[in-house]
C-alpha positions as CSV (number, residue, x, y, z in Angstrom):
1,X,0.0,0.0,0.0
2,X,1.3,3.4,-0.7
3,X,2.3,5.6,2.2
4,X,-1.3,8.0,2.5
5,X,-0.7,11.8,2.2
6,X,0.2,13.6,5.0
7,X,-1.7,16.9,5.1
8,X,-4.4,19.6,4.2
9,X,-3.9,21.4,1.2
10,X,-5.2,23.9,2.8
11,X,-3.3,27.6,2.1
12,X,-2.8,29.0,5.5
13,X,-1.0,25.5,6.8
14,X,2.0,25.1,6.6
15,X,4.2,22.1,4.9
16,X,7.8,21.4,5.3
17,X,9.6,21.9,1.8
18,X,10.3,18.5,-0.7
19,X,13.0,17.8,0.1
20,X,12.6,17.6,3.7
21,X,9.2,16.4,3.8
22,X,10.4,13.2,2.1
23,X,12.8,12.4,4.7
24,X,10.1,13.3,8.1
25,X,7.6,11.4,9.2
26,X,4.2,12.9,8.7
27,X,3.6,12.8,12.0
28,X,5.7,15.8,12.4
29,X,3.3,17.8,10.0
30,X,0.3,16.6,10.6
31,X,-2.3,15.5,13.3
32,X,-4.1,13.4,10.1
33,X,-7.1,14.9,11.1
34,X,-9.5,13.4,7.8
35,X,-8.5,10.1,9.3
36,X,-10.7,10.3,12.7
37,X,-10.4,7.1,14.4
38,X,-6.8,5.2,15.2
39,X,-5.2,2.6,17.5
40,X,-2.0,3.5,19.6
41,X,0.1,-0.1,20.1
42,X,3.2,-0.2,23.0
43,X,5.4,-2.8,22.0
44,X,7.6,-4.8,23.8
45,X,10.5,-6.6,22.2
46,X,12.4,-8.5,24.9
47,X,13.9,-11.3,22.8
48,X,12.0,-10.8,20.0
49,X,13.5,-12.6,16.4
50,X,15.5,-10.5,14.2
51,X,13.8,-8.3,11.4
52,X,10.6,-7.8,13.4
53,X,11.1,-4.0,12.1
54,X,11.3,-4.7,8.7
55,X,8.2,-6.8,9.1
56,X,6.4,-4.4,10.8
57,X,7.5,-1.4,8.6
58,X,5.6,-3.6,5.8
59,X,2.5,-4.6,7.7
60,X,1.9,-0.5,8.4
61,X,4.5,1.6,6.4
62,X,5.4,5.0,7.9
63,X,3.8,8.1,6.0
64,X,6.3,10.8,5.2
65,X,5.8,14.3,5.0
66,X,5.1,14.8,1.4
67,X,2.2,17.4,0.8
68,X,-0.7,15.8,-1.5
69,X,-3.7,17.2,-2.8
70,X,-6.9,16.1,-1.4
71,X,-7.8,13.8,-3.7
72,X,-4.8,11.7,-3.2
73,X,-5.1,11.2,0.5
74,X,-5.3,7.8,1.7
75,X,-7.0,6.0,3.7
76,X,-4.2,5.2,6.5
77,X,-1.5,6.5,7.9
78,X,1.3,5.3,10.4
79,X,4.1,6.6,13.0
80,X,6.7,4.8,14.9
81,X,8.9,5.9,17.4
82,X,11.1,4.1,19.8
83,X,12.1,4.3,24.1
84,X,15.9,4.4,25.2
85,X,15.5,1.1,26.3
86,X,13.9,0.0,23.0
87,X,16.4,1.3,21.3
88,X,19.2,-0.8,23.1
89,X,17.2,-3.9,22.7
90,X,17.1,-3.1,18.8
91,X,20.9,-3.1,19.1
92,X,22.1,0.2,18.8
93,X,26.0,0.5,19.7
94,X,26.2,2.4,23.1
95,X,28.8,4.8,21.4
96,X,25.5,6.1,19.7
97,X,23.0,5.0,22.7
98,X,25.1,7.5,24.6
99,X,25.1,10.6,22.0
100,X,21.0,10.7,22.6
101,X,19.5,13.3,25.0
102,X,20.3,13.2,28.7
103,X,16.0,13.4,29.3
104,X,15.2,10.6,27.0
105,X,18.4,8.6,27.5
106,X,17.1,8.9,31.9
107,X,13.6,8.7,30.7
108,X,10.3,10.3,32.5
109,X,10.5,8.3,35.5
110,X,14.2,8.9,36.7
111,X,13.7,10.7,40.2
112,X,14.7,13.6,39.0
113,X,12.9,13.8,36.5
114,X,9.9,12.3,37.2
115,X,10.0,15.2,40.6
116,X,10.1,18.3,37.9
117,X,7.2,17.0,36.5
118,X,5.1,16.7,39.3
119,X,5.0,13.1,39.1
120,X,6.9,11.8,42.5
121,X,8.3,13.2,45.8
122,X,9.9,11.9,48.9
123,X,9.9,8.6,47.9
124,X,5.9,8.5,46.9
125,X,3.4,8.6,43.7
126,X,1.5,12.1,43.7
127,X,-2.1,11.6,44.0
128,X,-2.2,12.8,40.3
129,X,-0.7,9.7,39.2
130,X,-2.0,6.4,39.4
131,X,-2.3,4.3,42.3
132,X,0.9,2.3,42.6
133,X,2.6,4.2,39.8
134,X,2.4,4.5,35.8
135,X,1.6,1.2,34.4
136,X,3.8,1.1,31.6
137,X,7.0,3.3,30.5
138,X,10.1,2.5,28.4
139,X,11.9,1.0,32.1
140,X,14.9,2.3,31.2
141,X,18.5,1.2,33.3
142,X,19.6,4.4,34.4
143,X,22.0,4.6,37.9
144,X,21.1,7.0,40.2
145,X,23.0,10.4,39.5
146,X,25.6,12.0,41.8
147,X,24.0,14.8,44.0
148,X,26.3,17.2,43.6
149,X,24.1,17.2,40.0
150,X,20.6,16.8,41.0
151,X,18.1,19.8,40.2
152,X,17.2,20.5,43.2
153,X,19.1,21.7,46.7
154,X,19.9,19.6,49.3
155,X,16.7,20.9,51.5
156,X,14.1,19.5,49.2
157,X,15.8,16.6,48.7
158,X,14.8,13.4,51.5
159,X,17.9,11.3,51.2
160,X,15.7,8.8,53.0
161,X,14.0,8.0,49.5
162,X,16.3,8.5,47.1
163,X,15.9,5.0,45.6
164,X,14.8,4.6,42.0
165,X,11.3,4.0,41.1
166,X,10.1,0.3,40.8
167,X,10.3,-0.4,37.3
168,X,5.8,-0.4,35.6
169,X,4.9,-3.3,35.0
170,X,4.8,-2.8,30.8
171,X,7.9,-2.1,29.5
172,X,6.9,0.4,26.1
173,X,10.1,-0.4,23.5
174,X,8.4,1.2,20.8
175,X,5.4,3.0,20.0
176,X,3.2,2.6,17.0
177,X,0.5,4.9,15.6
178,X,-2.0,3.6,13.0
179,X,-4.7,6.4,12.2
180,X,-7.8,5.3,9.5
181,X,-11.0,6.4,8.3
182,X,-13.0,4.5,10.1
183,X,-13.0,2.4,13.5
184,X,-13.5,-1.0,11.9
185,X,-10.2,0.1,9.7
186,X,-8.4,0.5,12.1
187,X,-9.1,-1.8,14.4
188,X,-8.6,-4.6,11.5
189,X,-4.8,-2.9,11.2
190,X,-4.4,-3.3,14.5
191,X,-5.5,-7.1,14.7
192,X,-3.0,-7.8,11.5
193,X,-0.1,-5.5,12.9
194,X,-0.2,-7.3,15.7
195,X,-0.6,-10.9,14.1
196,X,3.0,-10.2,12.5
197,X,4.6,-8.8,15.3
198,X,3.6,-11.4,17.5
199,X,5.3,-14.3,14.6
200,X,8.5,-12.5,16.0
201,X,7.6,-12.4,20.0
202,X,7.1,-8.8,20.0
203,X,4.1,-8.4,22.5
204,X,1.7,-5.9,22.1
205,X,1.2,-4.6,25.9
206,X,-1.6,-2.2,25.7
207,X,-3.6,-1.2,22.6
208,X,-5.5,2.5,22.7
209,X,-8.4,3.0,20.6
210,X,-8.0,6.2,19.1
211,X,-10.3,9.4,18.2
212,X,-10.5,12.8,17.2
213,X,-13.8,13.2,16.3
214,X,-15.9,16.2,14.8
215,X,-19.2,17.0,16.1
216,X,-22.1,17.8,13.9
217,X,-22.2,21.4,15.6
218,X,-18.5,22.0,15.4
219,X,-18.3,20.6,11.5
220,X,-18.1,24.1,10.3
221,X,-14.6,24.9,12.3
222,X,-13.4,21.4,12.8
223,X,-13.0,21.1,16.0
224,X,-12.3,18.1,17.6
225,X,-12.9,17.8,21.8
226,X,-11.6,15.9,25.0
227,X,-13.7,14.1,26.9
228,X,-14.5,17.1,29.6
229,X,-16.0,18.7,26.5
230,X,-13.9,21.5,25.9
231,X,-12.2,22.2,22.0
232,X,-9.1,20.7,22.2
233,X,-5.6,20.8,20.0
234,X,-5.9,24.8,19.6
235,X,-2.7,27.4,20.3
236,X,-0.9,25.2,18.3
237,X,3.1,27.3,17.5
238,X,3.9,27.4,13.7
239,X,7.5,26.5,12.4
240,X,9.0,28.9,10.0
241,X,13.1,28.3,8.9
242,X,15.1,31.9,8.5
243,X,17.8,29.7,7.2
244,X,19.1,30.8,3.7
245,X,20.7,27.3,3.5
246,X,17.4,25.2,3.8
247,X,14.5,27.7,3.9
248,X,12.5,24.2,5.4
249,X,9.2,25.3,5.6
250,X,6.3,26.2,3.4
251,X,2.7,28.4,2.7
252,X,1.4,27.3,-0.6
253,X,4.7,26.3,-1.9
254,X,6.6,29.4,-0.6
255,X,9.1,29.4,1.5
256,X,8.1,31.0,5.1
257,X,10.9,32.7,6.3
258,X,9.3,34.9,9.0
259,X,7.8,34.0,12.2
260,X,3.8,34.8,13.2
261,X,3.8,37.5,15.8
262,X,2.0,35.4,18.4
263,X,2.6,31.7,17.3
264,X,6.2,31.8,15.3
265,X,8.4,29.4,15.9
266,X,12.1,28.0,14.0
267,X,11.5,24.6,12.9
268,X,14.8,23.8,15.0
269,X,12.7,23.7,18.2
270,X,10.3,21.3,16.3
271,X,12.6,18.9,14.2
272,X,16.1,18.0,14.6
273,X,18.9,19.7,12.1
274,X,17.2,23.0,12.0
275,X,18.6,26.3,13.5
276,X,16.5,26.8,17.0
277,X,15.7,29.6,18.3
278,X,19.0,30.7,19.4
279,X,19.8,30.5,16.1
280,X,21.9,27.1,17.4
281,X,21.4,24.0,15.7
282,X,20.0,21.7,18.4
283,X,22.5,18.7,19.7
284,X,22.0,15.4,17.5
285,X,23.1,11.7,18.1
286,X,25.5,10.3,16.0
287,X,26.6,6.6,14.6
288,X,29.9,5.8,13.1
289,X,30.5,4.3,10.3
290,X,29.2,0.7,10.8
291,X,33.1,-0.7,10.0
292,X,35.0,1.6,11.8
293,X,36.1,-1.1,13.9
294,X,38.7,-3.5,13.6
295,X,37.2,-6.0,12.2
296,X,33.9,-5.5,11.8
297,X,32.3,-6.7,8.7
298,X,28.7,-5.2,8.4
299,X,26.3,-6.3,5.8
300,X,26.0,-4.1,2.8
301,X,22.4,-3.6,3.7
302,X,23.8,-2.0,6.7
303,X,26.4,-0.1,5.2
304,X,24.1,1.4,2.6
305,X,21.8,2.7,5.4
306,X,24.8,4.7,7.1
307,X,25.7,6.5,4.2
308,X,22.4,7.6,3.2
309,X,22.8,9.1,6.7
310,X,23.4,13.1,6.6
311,X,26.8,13.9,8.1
312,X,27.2,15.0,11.9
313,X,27.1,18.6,11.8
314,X,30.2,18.1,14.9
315,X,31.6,14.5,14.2
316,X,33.5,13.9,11.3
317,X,33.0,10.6,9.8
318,X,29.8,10.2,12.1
319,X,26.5,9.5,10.6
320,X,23.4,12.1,12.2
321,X,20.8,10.1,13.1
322,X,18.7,12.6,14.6
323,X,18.5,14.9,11.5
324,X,14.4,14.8,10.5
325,X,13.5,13.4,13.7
326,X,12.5,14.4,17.1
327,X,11.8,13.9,20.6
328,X,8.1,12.4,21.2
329,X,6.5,12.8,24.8
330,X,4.0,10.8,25.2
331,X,1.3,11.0,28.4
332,X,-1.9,8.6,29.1
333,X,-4.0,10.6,31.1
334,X,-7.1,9.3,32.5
335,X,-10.3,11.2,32.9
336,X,-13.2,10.9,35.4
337,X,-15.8,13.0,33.8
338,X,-18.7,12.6,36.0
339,X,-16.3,12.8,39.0
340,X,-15.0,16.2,37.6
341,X,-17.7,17.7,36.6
342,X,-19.5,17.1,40.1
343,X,-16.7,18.8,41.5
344,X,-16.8,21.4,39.2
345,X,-21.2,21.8,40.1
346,X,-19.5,21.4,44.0
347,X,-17.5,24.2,43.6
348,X,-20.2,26.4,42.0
349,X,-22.4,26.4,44.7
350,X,-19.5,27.3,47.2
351,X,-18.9,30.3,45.1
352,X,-22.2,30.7,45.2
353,X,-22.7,30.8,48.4
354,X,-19.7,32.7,49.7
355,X,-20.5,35.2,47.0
356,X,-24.2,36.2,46.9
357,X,-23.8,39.6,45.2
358,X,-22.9,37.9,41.9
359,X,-24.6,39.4,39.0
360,X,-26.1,36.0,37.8
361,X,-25.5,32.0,39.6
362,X,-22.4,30.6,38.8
363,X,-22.9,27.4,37.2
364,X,-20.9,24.1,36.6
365,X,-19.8,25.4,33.4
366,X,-19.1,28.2,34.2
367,X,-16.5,27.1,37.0
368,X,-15.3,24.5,33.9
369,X,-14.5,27.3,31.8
370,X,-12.5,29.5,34.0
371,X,-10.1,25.9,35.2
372,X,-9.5,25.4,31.7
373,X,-9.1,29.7,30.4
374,X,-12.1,29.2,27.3
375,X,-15.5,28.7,26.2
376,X,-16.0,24.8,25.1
377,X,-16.1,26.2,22.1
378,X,-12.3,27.4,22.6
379,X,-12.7,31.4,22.5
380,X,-10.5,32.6,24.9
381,X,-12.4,34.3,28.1
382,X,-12.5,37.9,27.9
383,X,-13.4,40.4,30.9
384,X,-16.1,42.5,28.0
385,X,-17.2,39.5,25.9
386,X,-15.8,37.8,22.5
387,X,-13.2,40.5,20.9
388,X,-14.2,41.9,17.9
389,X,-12.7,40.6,14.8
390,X,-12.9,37.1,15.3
391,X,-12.0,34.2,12.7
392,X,-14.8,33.8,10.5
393,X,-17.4,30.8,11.0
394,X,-17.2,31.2,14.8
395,X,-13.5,29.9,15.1
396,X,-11.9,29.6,18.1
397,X,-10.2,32.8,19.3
398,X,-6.5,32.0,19.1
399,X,-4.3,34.7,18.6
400,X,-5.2,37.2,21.3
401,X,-2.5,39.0,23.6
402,X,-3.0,38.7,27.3
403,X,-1.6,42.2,28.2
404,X,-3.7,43.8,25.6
405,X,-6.8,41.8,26.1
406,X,-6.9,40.8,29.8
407,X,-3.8,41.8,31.8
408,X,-5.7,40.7,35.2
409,X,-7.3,37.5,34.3
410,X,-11.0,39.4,34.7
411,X,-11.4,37.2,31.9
412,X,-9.1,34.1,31.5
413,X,-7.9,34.1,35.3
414,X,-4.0,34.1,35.7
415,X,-3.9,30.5,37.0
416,X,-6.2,28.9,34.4
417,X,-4.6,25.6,32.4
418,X,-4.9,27.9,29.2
419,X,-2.6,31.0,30.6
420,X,-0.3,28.7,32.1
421,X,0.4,26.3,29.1
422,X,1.2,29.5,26.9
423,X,1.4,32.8,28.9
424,X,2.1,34.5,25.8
425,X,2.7,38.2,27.1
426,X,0.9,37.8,30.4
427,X,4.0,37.5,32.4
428,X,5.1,40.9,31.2
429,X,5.3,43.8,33.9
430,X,5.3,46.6,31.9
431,X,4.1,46.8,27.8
432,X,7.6,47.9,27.0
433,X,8.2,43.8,28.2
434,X,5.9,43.0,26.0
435,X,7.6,41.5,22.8
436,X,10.4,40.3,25.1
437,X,8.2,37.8,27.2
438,X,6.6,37.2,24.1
439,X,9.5,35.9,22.2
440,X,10.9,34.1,25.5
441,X,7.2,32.2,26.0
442,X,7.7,30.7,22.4
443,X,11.0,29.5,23.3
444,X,9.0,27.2,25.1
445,X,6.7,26.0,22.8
446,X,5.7,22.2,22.3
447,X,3.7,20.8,19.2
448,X,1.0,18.8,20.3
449,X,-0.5,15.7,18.6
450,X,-2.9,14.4,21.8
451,X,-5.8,12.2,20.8
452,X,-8.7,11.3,22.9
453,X,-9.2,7.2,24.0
454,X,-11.6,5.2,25.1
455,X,-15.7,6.1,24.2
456,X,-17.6,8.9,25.1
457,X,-19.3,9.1,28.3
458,X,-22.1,10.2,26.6
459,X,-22.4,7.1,24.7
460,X,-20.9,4.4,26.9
461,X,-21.1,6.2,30.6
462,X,-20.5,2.1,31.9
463,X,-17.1,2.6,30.6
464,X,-14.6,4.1,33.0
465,X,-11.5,3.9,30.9
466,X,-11.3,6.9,28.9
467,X,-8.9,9.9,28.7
468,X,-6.4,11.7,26.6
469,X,-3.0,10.1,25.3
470,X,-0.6,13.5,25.1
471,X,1.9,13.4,22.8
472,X,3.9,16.5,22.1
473,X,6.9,17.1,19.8
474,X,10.5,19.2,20.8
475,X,14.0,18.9,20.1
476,X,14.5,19.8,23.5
477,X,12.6,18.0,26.4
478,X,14.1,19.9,29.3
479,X,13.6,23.1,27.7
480,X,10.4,22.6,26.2
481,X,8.1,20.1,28.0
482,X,9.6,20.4,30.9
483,X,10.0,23.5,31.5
484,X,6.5,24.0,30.5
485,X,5.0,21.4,33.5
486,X,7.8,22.6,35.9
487,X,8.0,26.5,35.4
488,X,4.4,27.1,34.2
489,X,1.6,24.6,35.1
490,X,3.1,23.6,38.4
491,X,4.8,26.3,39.2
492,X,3.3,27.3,42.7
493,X,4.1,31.2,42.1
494,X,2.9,31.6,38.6
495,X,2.3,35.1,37.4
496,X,2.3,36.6,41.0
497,X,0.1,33.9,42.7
498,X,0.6,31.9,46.1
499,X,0.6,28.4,46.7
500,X,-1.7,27.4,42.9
501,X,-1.2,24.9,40.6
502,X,-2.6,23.9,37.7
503,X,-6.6,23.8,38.2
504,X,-6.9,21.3,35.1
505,X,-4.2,18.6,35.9
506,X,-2.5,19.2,38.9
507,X,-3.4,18.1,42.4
508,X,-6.2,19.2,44.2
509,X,-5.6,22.8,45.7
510,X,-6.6,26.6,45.3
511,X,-7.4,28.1,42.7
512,X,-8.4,32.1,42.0
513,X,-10.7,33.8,40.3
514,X,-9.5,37.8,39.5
515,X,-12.4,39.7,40.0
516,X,-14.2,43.2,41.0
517,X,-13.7,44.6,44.2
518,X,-13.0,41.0,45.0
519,X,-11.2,38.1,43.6
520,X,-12.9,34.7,44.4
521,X,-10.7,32.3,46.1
522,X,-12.0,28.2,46.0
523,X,-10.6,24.9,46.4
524,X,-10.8,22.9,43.4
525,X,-10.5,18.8,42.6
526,X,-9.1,17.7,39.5
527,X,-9.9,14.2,37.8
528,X,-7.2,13.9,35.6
529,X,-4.3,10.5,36.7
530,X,-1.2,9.6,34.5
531,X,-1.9,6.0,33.8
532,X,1.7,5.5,32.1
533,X,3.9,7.6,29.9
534,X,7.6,7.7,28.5
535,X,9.8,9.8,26.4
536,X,10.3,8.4,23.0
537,X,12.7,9.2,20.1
538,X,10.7,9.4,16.6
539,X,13.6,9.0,14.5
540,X,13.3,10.5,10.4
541,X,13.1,7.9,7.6
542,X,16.9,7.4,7.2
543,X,17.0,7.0,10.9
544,X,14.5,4.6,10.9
545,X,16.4,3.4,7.7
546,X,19.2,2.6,9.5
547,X,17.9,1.3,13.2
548,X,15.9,-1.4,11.2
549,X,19.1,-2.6,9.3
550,X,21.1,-2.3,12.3
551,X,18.0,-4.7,14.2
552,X,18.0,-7.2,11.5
553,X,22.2,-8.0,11.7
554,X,21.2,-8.0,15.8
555,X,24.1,-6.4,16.8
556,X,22.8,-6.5,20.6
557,X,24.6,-4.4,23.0
């Protein structure tokens, strides 16, 4: 079957250039959003035969990049990427294992780590997580690090339990995305998919059914929502490439050069071998040539794949395997949606209470809207109503300013999930700041690619397994995803505030509401648990080129 196209031809998105596009997954470039229903597969590969890759890669090829019209859009399209520790089991030298990213290479659950994002402290699971820990990540070896390098001073630290997290129970080696047009499609990919990999003893430890579908009353804006309700994949950053060497990214076949005011981005803090946005070109890992030592006599399979490698921009005679690729988080989070929105009806009626004078009853969505910073719909919350000049065909309002538009939360409040997971310029103290905070909050962006699982409480409310699988894309985890969960949603001194955190996903706790004379201060619950989650390397199609040869001559380390 031919790989499917990749995305919209639509005029305002944007497209990574020929050249490049054939040599990036599509994944990158597109959330495949006219293929609504999918199936997310961990796979674990502890002993499995050699050339279970190759077999998979033809059960469910990966889609590139390439831009198609609409008329040549398939019907399916796939995405692979790979843990540390699946990478080591597919027999990648540890010169190479080593040259990967500190993050991935410690993975999300190293106690460091896994402390910055909320996840574990003192020795114990937060509440937010599930009980007895995540069920599956990639398990990775990692020895504890020295403390004279740990993030965090010796006060916060409780050298009591500084012992490593028991390893999940599923060990994730790789990940696989299949996405289709419809449910039964998919779910037959799956079922075959699986059939091979299980001839080679790759297990398939936990299969996700998939969706991101469009409501009949949000068909006109396609929109596609979460299980609390709420529009979902919107404030999305978008690339552009200033580089006169490989101008990277497209508009309608023209190279895009300059960043959007609110959203721009260099494709360097998306996709590996790109100038960032210190105009740096972000570290890579590297392989050497496969007979570089004494003798070694690799397959010329194997030696073909290396030299259709791009050279290491900082190792000569080094193969980059990172150029095209990037660093994949992914997140299972579980949601209780009766649970939350009781809480959410709960918390109304304490307002509601303590706050008689209130112009009109606060009700459940109401309190919904102002956790999360927008309408369901997705317009951003405004102190004076919608702002004028919104995208046609009721849109979601996207590219608003928070010192312009709401400098005191009146509107979105200053601790809602929305203003923390992009502050844009809210952080600024003065509008002379402005452009600075601006340009520093992008530095931070992430490119997100979440799809709901499980069905609809509406539809099956007997089901209690549903939620959202995150997935976001950087070349730089610490920087970007981290930074992000650390700095802005669980930071307990965001934009001037005491002792909040994250209304949406964090614990339980207080959370304000700006207001005149007074602000409104309540204790909220949250309903969202990490069921299981890893960092994952999704490598470009030389990479992935050369992993597979390097799997079939099982050159285990």
């Amino acid at each position: 079957m031919a790989p499917p196209a990749l995305t919209e031809a639509k005029p305002s998105a944007w497209a990574l250039a020929p050249d490049v596009a054939e040599q990036t997954q599509g994944f990158v470039a597109s959330s495949f959003g006219w293929l609504p229903e999918g199936r997310a597969l961990l796979l674990d590969a502890t002993g499995a035969q050699k050339g279970w890759l190759g077999a998979l890669r033809a059960a469910a090829p990966i889609t590139d990049a390439a831009l198609r019209p609409r008329e040549a859009r398939g019907d399916r399209a796939a995405a692979i990427a790979f843990t540390f520790s699946g990478l080591c089991t597919l027999g990648l030298d540890p010169e190479a294992l080593a040259s990967f990213a500190r993050p991935f290479r410690e993975g999300m659950f190293q106690i460091d780590r896994a402390r910055r994002l909320g996840d574990r402290r003192f020795g114990e699971w937060q509440k937010t997580v599930r009980d007895g820990g995540p069920e599956w990540s990639g398990n990775p070896e990692t020895p504890a690090l020295p403390k004279p390098a740990r993030a965090y001073a010796t006060a916060y630290v409780d050298d009591s339990a500084e012992a490593e997290p028991e390893p999940s129970p599923l060990t994730a080696h790789a990940l696989l995305l299949l996405y289709a047009r419809t449910d039964a499609d998919a779910g037959a990919w799956a079922g075959e998919v699986a059939a091979v990999l299980g001839r080679f003893g790759v297990a398939t430890v936990r299969a996700l059914e998939l969706e991101m579908n469009v409501e009949q009353r949000d068909e006109a804006t396609g929109v596609s929502r979460e299980h609390f309700g709420f529009a979902d994949g919107l404030s999305q950053p978008i690339p552009y490439d200033d580089d006169p060497g490989s101008r990277a990214v497209e508009r309608g076949g023209v190279p895009v050069a300059e960043g959007d005011r609110v959203h721009g981005v260099r494709l360097g803090e998306i996709l590996l071998g790109f100038r960032n946005a210190y105009g740096e070109l972000p570290p890579v890992p590297g392989v050497a040539r496969p007979d570089a030592q004494p003798g070694s006599r690799p397959s010329a399979e194997m030696a073909d794949a290396w030299r259709r490698l791009p050279p290491h921009p900082e190792a000569e005679g080094f193969g980059d395997l990172g150029k095209h690729g990037t660093y994949l988080v992914v997140r299972q989070l579980s949601q209780d949606v009766p649970a939350f929105w009781a809480s959410m009806g709960a918390a109304a009626a304490r307002l509601n209470a303590a706050a008689p004078e209130l112009p009109e009853p606060v009700t459940a969505d109401w309190m919904a809207a102002r956790v999360v910073g927008r309408t369901r719909d997705g317009h951003l919350l405004c102190p004076k109503g919608p702002r004028p000049g919104l995208p046609p065909a009721g849109s979601p309002d996207n590219d608003f300013l928070f010192l312009q538009d709401d400098p005191h939360g009146l509107g979105c409040p200053l601790g809602s999930h929305v203003r923390r997971g992009h502050p844009r310029d809210g952080l600024s103290a003065t509008p002379g700041d402005a452009e600075t905070l601006l340009r520093a909050a992008n530095n931070h962006r992430i490119l997100r690619r979440a799809r709901k699982y499980g069905p609809s409480y509406e539809t099956a409310p007997e089901e209690k397994e549903r939620g959202l699988l995150f997935m976001c894309l950087n070349t730089d985890i610490a920087r970007h995803f981290e930074f992000v969960q650390q700095t802005w949603l669980l930071n307990r001194d965001f934009a001037g505030l005491r002792d909040e955190q994250d209304p949406l996903v964090g614990p339980k706790g207080r959370f304000t509401i700006p207001a005149e004379p007074f602000r409104h201060a309540l204790q909220v619950e949250t309903f969202i648990r990490l069921m299981g989650g890893e960092y994952f390397f999704l490598p470009g199609i030389a990479a992935l080129d050369y992993i597979a040869a390097t799997e079939r001559e099982g050159n285990a380390t």
